[in-house]
PDB file of N, CA, C, O and CB in Angstrom:
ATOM      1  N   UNK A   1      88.998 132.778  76.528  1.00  0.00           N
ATOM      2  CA  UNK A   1      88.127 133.938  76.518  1.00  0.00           C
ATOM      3  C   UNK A   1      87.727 134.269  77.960  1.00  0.00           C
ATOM      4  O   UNK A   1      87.505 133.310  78.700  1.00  0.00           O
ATOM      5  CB  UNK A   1      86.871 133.684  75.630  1.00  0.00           C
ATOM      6  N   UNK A   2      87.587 135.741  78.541  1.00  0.00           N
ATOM      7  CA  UNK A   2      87.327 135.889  79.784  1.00  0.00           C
ATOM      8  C   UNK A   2      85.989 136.247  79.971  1.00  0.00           C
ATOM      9  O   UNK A   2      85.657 137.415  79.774  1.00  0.00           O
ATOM     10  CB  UNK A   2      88.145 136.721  80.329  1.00  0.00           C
ATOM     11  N   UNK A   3      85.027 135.257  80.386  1.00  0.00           N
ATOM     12  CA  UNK A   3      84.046 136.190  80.496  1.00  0.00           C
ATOM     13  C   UNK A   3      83.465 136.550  82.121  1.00  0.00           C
ATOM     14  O   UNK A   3      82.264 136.447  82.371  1.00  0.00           O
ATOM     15  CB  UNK A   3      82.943 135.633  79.571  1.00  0.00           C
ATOM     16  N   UNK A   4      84.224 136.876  82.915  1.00  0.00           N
ATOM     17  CA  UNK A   4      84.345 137.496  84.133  1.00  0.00           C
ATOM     18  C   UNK A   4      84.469 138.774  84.365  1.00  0.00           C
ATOM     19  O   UNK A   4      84.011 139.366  85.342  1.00  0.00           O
ATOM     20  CB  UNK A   4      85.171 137.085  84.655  1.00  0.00           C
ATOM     21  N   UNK A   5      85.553 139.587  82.815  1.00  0.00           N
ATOM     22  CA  UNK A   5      85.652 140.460  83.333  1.00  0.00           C
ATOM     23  C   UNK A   5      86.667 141.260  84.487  1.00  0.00           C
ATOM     24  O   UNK A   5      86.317 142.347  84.946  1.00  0.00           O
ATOM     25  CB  UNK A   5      84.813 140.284  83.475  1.00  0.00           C
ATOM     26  N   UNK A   6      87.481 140.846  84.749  1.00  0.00           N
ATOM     27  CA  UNK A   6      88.180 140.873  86.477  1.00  0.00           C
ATOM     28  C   UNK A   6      88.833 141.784  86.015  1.00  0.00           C
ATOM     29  O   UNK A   6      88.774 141.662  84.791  1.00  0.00           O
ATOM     30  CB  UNK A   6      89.148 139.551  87.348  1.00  0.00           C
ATOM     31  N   UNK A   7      89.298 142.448  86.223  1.00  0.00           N
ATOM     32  CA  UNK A   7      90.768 143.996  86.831  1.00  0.00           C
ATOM     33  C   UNK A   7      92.052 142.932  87.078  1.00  0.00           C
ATOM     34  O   UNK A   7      91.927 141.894  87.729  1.00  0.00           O
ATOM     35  CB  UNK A   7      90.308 145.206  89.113  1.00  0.00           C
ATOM     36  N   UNK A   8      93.388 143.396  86.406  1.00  0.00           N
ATOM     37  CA  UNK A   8      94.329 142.762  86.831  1.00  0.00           C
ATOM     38  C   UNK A   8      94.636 142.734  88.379  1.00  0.00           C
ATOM     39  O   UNK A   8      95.301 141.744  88.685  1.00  0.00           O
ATOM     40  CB  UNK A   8      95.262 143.189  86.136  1.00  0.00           C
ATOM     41  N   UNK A   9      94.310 143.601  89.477  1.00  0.00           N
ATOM     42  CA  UNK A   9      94.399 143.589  90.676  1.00  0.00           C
ATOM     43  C   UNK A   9      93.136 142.523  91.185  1.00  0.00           C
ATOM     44  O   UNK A   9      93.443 141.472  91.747  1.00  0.00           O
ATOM     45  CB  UNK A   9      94.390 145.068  91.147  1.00  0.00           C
ATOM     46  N   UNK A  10      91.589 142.908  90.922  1.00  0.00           N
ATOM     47  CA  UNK A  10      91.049 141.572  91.114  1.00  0.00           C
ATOM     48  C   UNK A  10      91.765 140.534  91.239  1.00  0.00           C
ATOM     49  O   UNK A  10      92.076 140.006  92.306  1.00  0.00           O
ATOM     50  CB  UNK A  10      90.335 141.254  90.272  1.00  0.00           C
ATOM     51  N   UNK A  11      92.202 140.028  89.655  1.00  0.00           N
ATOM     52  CA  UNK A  11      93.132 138.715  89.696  1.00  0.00           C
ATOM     53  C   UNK A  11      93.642 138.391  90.937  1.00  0.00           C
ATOM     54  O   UNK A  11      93.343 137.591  91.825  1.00  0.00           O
ATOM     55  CB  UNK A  11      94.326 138.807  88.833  1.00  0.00           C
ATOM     56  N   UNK A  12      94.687 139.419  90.718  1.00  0.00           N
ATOM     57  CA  UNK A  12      95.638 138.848  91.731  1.00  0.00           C
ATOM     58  C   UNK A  12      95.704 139.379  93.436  1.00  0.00           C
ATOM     59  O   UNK A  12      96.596 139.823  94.159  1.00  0.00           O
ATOM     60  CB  UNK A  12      97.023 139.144  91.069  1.00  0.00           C
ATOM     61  N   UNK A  13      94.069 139.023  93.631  1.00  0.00           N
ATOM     62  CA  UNK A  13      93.973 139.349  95.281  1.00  0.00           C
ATOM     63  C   UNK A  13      93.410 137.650  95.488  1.00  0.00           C
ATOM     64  O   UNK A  13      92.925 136.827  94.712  1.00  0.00           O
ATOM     65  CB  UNK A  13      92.551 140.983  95.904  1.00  0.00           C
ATOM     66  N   UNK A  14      93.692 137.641  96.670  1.00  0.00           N
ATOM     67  CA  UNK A  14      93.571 136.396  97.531  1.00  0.00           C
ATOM     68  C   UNK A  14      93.355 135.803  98.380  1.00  0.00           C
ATOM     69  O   UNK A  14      94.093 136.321  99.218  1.00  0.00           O
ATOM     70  CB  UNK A  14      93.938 136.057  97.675  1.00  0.00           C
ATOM     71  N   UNK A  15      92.607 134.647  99.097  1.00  0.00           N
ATOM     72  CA  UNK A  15      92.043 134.701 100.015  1.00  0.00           C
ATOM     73  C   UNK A  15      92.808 133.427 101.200  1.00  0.00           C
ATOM     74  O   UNK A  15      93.379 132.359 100.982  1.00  0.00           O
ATOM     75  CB  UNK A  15      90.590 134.620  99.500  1.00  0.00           C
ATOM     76  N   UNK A  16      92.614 133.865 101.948  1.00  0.00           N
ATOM     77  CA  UNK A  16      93.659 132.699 102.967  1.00  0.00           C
ATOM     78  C   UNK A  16      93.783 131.702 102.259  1.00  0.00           C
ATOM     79  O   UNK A  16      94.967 131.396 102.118  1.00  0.00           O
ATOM     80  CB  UNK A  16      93.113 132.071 104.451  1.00  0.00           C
ATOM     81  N   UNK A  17      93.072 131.045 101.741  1.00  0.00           N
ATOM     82  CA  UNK A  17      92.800 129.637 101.005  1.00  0.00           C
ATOM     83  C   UNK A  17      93.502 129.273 100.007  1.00  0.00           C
ATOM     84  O   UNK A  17      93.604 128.083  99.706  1.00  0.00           O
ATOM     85  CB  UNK A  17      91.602 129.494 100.494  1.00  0.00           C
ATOM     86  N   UNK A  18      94.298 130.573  99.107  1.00  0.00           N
ATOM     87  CA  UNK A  18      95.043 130.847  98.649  1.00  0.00           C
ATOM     88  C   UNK A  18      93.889 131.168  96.705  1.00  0.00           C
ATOM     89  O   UNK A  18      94.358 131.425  95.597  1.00  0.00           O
ATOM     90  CB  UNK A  18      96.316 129.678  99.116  1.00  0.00           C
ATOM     91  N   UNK A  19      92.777 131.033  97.014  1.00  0.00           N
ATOM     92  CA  UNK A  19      92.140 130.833  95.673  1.00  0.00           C
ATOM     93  C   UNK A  19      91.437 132.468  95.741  1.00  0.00           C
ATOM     94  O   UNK A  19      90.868 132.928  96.731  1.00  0.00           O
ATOM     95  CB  UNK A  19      90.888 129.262  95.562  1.00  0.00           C
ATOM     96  N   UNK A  20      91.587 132.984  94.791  1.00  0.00           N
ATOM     97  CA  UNK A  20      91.211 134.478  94.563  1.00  0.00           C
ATOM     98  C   UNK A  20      89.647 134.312  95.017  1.00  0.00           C
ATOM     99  O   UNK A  20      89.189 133.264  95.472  1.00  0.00           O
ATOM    100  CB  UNK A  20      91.470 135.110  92.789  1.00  0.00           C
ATOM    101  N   UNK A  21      88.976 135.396  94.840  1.00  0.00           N
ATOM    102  CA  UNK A  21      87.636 135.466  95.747  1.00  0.00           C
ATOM    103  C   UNK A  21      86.584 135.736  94.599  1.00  0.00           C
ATOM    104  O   UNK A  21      85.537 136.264  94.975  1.00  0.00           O
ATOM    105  CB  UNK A  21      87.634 136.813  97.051  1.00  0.00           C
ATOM    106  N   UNK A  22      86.710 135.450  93.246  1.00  0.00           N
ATOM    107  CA  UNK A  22      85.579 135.237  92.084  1.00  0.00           C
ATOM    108  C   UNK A  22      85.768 133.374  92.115  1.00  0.00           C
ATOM    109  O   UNK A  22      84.771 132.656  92.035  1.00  0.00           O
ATOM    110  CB  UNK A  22      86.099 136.231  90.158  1.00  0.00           C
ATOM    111  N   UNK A  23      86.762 132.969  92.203  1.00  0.00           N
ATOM    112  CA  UNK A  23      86.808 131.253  92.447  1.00  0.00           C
ATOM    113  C   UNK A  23      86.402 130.583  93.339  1.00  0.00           C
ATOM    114  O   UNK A  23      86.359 129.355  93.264  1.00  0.00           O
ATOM    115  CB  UNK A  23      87.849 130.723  92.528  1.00  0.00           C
ATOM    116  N   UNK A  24      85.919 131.440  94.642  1.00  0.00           N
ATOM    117  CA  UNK A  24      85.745 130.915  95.925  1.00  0.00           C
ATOM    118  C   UNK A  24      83.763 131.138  95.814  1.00  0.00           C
ATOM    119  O   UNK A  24      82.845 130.448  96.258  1.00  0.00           O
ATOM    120  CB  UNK A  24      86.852 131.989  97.344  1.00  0.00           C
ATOM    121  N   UNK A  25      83.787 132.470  94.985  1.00  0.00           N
ATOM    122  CA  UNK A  25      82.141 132.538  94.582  1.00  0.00           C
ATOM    123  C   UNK A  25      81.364 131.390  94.055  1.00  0.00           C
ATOM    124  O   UNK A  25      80.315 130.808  94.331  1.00  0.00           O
ATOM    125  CB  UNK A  25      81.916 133.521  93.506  1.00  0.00           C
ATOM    126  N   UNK A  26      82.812 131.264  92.731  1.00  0.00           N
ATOM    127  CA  UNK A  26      81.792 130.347  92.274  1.00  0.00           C
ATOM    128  C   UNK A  26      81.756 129.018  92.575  1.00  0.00           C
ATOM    129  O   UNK A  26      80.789 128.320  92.271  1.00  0.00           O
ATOM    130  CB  UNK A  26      81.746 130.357  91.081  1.00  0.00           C
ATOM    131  N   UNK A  27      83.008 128.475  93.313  1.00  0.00           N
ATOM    132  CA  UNK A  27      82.447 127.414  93.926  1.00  0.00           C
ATOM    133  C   UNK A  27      81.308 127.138  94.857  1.00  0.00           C
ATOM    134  O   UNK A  27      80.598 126.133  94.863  1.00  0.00           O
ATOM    135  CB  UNK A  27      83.222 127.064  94.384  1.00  0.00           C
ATOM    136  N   UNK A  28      81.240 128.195  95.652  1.00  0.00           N
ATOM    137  CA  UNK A  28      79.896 128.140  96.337  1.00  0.00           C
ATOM    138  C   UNK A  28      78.497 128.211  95.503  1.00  0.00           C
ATOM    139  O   UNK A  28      77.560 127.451  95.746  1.00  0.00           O
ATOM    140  CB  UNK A  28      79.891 129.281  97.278  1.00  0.00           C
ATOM    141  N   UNK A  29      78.470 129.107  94.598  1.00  0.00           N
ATOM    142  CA  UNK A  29      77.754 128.976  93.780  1.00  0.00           C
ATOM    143  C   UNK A  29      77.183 127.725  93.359  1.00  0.00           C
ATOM    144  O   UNK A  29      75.969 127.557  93.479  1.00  0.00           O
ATOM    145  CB  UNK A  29      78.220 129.480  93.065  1.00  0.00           C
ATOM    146  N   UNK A  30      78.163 126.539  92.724  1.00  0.00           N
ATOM    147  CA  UNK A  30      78.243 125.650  92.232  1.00  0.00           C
ATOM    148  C   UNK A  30      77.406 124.485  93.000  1.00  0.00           C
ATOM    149  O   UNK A  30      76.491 123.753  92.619  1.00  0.00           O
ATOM    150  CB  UNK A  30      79.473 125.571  92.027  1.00  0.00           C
ATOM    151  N   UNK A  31      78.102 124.615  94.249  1.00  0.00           N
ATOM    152  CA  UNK A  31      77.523 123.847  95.299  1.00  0.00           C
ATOM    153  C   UNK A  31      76.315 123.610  95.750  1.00  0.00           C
ATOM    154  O   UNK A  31      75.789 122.565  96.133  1.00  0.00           O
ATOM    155  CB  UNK A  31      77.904 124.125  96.112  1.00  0.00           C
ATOM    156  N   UNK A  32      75.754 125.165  95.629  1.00  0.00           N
ATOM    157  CA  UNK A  32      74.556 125.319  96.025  1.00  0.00           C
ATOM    158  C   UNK A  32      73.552 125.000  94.809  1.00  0.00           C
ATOM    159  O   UNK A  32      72.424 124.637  95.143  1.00  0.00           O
ATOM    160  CB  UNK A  32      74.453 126.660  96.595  1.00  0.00           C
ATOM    161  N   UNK A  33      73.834 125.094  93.447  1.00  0.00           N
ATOM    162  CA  UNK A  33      72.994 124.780  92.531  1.00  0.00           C
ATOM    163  C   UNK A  33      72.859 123.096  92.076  1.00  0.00           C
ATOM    164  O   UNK A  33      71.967 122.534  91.442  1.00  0.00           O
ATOM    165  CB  UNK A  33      73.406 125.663  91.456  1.00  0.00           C
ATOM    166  N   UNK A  34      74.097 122.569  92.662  1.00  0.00           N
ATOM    167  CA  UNK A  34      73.925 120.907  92.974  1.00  0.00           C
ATOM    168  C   UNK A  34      72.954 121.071  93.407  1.00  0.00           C
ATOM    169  O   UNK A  34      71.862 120.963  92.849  1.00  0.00           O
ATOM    170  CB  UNK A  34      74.801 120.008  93.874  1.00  0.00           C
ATOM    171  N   UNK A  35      73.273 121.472  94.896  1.00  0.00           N
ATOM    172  CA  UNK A  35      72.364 121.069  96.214  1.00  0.00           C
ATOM    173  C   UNK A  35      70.752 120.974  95.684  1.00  0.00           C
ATOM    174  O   UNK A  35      70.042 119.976  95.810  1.00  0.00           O
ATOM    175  CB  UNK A  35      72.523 122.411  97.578  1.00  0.00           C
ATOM    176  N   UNK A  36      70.431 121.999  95.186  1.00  0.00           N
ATOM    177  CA  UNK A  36      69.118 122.638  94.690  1.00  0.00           C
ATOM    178  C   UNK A  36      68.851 121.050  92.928  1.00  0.00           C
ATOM    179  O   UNK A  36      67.693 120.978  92.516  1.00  0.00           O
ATOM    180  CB  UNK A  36      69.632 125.132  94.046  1.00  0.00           C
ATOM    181  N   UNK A  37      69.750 120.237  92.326  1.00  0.00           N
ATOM    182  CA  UNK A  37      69.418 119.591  91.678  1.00  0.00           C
ATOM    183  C   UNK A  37      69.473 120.586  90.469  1.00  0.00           C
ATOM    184  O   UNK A  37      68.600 120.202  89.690  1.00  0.00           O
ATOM    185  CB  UNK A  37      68.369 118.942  92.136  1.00  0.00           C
ATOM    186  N   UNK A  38      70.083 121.658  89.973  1.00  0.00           N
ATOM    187  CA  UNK A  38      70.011 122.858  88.791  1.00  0.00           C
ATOM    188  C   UNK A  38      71.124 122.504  88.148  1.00  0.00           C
ATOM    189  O   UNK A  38      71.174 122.759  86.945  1.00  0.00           O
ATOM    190  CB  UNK A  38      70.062 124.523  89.231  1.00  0.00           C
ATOM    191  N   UNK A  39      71.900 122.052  88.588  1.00  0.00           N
ATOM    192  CA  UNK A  39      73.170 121.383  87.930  1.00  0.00           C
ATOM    193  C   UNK A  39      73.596 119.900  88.379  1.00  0.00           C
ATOM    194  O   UNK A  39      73.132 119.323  89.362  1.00  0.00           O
ATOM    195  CB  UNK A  39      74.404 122.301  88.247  1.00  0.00           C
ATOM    196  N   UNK A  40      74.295 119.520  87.738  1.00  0.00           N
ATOM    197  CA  UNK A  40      75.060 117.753  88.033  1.00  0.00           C
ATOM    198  C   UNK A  40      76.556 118.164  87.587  1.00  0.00           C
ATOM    199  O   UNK A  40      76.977 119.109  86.921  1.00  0.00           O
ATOM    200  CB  UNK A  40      74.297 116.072  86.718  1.00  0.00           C
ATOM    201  N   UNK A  41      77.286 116.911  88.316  1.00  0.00           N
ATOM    202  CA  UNK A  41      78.788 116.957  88.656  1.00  0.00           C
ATOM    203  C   UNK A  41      78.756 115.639  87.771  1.00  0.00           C
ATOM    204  O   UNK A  41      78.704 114.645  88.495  1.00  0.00           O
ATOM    205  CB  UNK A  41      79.421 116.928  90.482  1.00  0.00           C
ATOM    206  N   UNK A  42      78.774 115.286  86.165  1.00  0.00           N
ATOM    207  CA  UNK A  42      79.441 114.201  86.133  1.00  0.00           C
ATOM    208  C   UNK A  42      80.712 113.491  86.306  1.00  0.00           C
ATOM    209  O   UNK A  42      80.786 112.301  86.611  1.00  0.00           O
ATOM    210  CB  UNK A  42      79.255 114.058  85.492  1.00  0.00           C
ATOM    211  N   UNK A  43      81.841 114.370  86.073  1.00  0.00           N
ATOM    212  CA  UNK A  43      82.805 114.294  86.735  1.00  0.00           C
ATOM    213  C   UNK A  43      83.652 115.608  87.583  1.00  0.00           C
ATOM    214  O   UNK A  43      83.284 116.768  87.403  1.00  0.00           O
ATOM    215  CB  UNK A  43      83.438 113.690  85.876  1.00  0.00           C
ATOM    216  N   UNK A  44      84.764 115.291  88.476  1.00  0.00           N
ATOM    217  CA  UNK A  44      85.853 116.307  89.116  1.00  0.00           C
ATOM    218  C   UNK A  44      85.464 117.680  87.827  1.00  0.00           C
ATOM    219  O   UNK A  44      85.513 117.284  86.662  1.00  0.00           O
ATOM    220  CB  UNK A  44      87.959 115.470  89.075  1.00  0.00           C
ATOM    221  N   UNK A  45      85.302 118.357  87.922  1.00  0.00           N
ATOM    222  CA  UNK A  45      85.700 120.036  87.203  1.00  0.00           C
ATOM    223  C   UNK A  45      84.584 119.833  86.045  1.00  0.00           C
ATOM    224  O   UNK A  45      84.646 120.577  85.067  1.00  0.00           O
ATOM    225  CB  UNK A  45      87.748 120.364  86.375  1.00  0.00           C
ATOM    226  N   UNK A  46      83.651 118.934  86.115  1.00  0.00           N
ATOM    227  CA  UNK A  46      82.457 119.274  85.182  1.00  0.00           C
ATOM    228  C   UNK A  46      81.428 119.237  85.848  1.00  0.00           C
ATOM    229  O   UNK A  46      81.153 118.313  86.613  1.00  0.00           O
ATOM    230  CB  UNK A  46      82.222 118.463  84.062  1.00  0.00           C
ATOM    231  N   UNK A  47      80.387 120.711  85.552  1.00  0.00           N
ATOM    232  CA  UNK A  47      79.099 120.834  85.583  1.00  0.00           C
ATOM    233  C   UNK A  47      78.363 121.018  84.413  1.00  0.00           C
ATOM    234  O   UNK A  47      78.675 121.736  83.463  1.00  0.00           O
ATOM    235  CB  UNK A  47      78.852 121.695  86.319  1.00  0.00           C
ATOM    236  N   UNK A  48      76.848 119.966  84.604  1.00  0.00           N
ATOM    237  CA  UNK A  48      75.926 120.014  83.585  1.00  0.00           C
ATOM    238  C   UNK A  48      74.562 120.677  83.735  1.00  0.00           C
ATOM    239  O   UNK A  48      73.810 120.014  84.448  1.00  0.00           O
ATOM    240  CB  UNK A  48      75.741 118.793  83.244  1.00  0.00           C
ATOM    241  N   UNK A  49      74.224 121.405  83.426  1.00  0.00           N
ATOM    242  CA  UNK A  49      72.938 121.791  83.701  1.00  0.00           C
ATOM    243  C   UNK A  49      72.089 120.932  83.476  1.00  0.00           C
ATOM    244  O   UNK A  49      72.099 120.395  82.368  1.00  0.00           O
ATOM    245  CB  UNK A  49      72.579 122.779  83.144  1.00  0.00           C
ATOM    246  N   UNK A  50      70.826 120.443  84.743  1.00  0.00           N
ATOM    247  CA  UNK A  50      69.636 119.465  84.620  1.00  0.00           C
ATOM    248  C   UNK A  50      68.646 120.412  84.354  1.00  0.00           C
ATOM    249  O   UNK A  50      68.745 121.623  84.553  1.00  0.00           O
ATOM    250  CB  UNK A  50      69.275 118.510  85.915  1.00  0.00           C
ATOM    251  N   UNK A  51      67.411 119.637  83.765  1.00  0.00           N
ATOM    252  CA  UNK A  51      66.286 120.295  83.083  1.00  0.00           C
ATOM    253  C   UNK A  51      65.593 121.252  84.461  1.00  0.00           C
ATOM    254  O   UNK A  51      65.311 122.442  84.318  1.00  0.00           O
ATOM    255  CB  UNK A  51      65.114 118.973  82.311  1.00  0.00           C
ATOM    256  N   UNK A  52      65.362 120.408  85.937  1.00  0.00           N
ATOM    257  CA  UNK A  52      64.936 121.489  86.769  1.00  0.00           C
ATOM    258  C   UNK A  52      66.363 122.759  86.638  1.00  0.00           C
ATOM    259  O   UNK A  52      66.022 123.879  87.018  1.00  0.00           O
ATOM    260  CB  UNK A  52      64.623 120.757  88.528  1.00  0.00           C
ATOM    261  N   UNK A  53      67.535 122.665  86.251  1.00  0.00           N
ATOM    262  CA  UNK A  53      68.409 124.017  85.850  1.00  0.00           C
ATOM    263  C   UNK A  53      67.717 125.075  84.932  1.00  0.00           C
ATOM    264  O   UNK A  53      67.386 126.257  85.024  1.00  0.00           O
ATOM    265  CB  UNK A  53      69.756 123.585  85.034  1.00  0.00           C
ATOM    266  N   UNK A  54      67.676 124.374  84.281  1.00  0.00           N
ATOM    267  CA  UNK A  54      67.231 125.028  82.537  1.00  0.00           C
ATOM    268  C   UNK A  54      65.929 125.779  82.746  1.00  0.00           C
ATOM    269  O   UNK A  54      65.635 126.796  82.119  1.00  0.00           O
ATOM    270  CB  UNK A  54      66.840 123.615  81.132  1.00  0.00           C
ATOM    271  N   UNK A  55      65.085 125.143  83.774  1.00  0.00           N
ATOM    272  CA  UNK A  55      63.645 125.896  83.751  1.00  0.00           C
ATOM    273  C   UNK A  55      63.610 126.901  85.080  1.00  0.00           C
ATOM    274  O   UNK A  55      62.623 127.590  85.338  1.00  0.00           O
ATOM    275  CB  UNK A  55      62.249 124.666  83.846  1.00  0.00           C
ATOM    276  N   UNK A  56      64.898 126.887  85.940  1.00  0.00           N
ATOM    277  CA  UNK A  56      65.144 128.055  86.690  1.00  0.00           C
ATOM    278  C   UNK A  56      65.874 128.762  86.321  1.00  0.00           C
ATOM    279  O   UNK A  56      65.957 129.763  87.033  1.00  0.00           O
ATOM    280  CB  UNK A  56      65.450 127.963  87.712  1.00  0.00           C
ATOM    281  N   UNK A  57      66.892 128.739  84.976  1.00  0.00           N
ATOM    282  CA  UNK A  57      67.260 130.086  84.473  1.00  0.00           C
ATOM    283  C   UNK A  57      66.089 130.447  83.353  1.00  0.00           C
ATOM    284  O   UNK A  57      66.290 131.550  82.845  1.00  0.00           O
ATOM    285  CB  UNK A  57      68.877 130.073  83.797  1.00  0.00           C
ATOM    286  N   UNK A  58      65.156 129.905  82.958  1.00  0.00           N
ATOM    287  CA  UNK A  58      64.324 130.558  82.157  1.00  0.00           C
ATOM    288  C   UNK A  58      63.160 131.010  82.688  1.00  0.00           C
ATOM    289  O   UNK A  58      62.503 131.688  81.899  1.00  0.00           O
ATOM    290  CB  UNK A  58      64.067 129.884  81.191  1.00  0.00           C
ATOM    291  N   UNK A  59      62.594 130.827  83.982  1.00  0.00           N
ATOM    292  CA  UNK A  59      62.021 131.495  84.797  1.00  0.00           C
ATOM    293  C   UNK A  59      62.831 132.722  85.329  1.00  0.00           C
ATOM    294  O   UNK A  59      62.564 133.861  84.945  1.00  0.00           O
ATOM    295  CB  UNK A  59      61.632 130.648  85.697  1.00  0.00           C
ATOM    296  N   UNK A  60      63.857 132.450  86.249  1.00  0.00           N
ATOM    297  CA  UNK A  60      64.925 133.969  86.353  1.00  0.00           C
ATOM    298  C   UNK A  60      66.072 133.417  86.019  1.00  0.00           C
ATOM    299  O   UNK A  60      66.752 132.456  86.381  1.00  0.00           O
ATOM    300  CB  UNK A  60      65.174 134.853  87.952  1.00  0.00           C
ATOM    301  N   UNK A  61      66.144 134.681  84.851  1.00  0.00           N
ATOM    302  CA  UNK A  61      67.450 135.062  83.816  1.00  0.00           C
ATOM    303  C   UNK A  61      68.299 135.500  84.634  1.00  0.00           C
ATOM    304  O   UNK A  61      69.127 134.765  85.172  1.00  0.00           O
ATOM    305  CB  UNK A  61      67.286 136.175  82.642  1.00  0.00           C
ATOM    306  N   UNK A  62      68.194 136.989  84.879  1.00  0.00           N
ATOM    307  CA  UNK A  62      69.117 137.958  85.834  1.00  0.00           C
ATOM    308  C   UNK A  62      69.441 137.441  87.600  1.00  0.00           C
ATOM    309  O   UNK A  62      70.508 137.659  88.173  1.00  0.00           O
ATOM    310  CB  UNK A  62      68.181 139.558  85.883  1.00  0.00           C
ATOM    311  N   UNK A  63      68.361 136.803  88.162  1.00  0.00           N
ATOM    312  CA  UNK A  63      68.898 136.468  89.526  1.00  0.00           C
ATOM    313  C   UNK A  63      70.009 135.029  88.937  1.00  0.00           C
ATOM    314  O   UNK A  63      71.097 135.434  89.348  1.00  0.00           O
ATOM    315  CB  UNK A  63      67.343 135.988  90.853  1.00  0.00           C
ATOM    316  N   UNK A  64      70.181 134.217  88.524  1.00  0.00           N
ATOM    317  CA  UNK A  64      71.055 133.188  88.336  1.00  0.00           C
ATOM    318  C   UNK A  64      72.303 133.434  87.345  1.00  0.00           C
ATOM    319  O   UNK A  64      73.118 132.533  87.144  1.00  0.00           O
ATOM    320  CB  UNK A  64      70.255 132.102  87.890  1.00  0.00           C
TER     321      UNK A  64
END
């Protein structure tokens, strides 16, 4: 299921790195909501949302 949304040209644009530029978002994304303790990495390619997560998307919905 897509829930991104992307344009077939989206898709397939790319960034030196070779990873399209909604993948490169959200890794940063990702990173930064570690950083902040809003999510956990239990393993490679899984994120979990922690309770300080849960009570900053239910404080802001739309900014996160």
């Amino acid at each position: 299921m897509d829930h991104v949304l992307l344009s077939d040209d989206q898709r397939a644009e790319t960034l030196n790195s070779g990873r399209g530029p909604a993948d490169n978002r959200n890794g940063w994304a990702l990173a930064y909501l570690a950083k902040a303790e809003a999510v956990s990495r239990p393993r490679r390619g899984q994120y979990v949302i922690t309770d300080p997560g849960r009570t900053l998307l239910a404080q802001h919905p739309t900014e996160v």
